[in-house]
Residue, then its C-alpha position, 0 to 999 in steps of 0.5 A: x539412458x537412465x529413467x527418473x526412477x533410477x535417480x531417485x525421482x518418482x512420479x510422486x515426487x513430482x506430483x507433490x512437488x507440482x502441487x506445493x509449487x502451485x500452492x505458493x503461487x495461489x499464496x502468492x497472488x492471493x497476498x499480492x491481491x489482498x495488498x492492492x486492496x488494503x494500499x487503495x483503502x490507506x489512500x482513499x481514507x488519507x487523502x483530504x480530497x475524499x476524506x478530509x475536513x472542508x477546510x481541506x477540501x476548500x484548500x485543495x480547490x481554491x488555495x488561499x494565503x495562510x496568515x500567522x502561519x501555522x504555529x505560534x511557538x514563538x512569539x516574534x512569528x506569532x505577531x509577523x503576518x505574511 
C-alpha cells in the first residue's frame, strides 16, 4: 500500500488545502449573512406600512374607492369618475 506522500500528496498540502477550504466557507456564510440583512432593510424601507406616507398607510388600513383614477392623461377618463 502506497502512502500519501508517494502520490505526490503532503501533510502540507492538506493542511493549505484544509485552510482555504475553510476560508471559503467563512466568505460564504459571511456573504450570505450580509444579504439577509441588507434584503430585510430594502423591505422595511419600501414597504408603505412602515415607511410610506399617511396616505398610504390610511389605505392599507381602511381601502377606500379611488375617483378619477390616478392618471389624467386623457381627457375622456379625466372627466369619468368611478
Amino acid at each position: 500500500m502506497q502512502g500519501l506522500e508517494n502520490n505526490g500528496v503532503t501533510d502540507d498540502f492538506q493542511s493549505t488545502a484544509l485552510y482555504q477550504q475553510r476560508a471559503g466557507y467563512g466568505f460564504a456564510a459571511f456573504s450570505y449573512v450580509a444579504g439577509c440583512i441588507i434584503l430585510f432593510i430594502a423591505a422595511i424601507y419600501i414597504s408603505p406600512l412602515l415607511c410610506g406616507s399617511a396616505n398610504e398607510r390610511m389605505m392599507l388600513r381602511a381601502p377606500s374607492e379611488i375617483k378619477g383614477g390616478y392618471a389624467t392623461n386623457n381627457k375622456n377618463e379625466a372627466t369619468n369618475e368611478v
